[in-house]
C-alpha positions in Angstrom: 49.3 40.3 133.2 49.1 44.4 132.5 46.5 46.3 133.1 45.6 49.3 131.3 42.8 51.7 132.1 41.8 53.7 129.6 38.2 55.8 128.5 36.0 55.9 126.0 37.3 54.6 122.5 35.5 57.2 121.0 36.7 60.7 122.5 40.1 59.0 124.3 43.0 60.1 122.3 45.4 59.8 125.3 44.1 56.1 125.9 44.5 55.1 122.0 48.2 55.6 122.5 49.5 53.1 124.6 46.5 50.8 123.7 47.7 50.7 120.2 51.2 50.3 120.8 50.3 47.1 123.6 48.1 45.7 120.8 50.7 46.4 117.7 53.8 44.8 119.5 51.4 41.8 121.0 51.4 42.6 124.6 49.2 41.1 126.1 46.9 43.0 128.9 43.8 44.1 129.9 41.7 46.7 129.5 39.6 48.5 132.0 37.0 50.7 130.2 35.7 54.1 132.6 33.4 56.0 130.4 34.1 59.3 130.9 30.3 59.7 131.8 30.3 57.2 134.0 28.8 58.0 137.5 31.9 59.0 140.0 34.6 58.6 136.7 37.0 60.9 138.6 36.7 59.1 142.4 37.2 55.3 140.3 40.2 56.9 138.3 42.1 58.4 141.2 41.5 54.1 142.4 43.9 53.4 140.0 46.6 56.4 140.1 46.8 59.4 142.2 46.9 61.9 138.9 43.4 60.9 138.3 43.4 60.9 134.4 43.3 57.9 132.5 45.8 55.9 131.0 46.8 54.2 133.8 49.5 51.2 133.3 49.1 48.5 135.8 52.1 45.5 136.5 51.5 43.8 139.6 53.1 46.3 142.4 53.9 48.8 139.7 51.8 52.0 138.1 52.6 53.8 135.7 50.6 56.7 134.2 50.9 59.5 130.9 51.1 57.9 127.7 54.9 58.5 127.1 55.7 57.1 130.3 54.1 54.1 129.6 55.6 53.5 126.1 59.1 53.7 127.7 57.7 51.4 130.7 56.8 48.9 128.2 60.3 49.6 126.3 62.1 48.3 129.4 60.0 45.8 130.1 59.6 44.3 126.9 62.8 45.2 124.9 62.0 43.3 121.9 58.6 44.6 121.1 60.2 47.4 119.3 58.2 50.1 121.5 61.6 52.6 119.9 63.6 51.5 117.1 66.6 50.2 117.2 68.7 53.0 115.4 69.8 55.4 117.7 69.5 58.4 115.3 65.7 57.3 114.6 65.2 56.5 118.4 66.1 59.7 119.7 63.8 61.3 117.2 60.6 58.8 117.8 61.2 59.7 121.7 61.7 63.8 120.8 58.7 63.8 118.5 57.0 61.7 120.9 57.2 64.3 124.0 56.8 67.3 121.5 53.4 65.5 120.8 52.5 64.7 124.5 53.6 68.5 125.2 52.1 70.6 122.3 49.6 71.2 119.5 47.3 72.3 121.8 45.7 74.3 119.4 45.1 71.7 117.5 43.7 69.3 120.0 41.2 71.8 121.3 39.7 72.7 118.2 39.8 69.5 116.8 39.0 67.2 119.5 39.1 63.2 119.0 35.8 62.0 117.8 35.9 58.8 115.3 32.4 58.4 115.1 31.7 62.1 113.9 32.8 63.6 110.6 33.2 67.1 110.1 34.2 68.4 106.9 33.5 72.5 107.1 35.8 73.6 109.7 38.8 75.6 108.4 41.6 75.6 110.6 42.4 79.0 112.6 45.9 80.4 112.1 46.9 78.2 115.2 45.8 75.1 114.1 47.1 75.8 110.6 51.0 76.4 112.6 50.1 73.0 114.7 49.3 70.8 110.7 52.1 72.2 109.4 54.6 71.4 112.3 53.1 68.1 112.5 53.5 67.0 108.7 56.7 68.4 109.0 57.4 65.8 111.7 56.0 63.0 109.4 57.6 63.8 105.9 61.6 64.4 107.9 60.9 60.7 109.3 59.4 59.3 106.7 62.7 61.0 104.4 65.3 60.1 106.8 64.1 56.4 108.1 61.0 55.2 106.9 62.7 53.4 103.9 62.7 50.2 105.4 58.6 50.2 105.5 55.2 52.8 105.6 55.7 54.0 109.0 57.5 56.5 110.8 60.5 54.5 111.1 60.2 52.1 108.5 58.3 48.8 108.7 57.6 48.3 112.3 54.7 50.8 113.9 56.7 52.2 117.0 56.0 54.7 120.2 56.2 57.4 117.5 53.3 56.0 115.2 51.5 55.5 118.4 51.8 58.7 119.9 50.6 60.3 116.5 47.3 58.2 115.6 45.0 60.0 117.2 46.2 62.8 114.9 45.7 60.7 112.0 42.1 60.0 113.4 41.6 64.0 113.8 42.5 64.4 110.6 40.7 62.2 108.5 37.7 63.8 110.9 38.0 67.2 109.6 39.2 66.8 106.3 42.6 68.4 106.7 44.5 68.7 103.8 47.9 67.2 103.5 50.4 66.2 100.8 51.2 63.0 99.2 53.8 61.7 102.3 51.2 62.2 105.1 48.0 61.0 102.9 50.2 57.6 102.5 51.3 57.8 105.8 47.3 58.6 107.2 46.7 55.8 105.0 49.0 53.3 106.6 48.0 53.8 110.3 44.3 53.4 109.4 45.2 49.8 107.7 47.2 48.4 110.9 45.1 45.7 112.2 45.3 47.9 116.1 44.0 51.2 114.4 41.6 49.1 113.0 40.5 47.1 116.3 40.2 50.6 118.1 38.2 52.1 115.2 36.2 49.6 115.0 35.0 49.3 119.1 34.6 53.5 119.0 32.2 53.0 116.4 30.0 50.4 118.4 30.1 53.0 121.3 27.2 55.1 122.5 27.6 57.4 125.0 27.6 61.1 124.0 30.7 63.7 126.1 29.3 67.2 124.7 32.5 69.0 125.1 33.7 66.9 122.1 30.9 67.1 119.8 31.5 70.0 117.5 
């Protein structure tokens, strides 16, 4: 069975990715929780992979690690779990938005970081953050317009690497209260309904432990 090693629920948005998209597709594995103020986190990471940053991908002899990398791991291995869709046109722009994501927004992440339990609703985004929304529900209302007839996703009916690779977004910004149109509020709407957003939402809430640097 897979093994995926992830942090804390909570603060983790690199861990939600490929946790959702094992749990959405049915994928079975399990899950090894590091807090990330666990005692020696870095020392019983680099146990599981050399980059020592979590999440780690574990099949038998194999390890794979970053979140993209995993999703196409689990595309090869799993073919019909519909990790990417089938379209070409819409696969090769789940997989470009999907390493634009893994690459960028940095602004973005920094000043909002991941924190589900915590709501913040007076912090107006700099004119960074603002570029980083508006590129990113830019990236939502092109799929949504150019393949997501078939269903509420980015690609239509089936939540894919893409959708994956975006929650924690959709977390951030239900966190902060960032404004968005009618296409991303349906959209923001949809992930928090899938019964995987909902299992992660759900454990982060039930979790305790406190990581400063993402408190604002």
């Amino acid at each position: 069975m897979l093994t995926l090693v992830i942090a804390d629920k909570n603060y983790s948005s690199w861990s939600m990715r490929p946790w959702l998209m094992l749990t959405a597709a049915g994928i079975a594995f399990e899950e090894v929780m590091l807090p990330f103020n666990s005692d020696g986190w870095k020392d019983k990471v680099l146990g599981y992979s050399a980059a020592g940053c979590v999440p780690v991908l574990i099949d038998g002899a194999v390890t794979v690690w970053e979140s993209v990398a995993i999703l196409e791991y689990l595309h090869d291995q799993h073919p019909e779990a519909g990790v990417w869709p089938n379209d070409p046109a819409a696969r090769a722009y789940a997989r470009s938005v999907a390493v634009e994501m893994a690459a960028g927004f940095r602004a973005l992440r920094s000043y909002y970081p991941m924190n589900i339990r915590r709501h913040v609703p007076d912090r107006p985004p700099t004119e960074a953050v603002a570029a980083d929304i508006a590129r990113i529900t830019a990236i939502w209302r092109e799929m949504r317009q150019q393949f997501g007839a078939g269903g509420p996703y980015l690609c239509g009916a089936a939540f894919s690497g893409a959708d994956a690779m975006y929650a924690p977004v959709v977390a951030r910004f239900l966190g902060y209260d960032v404004e968005v149109g009618p296409v991303e509020r349906a959209y923001i709407e949809a992930v928090v309904a899938h019964p995987a957003y909902a299992a992660w939402q759900a454990a982060a809430l039930q979790e305790t432990d406190i990581v400063e640097a993402d408190e604002v």
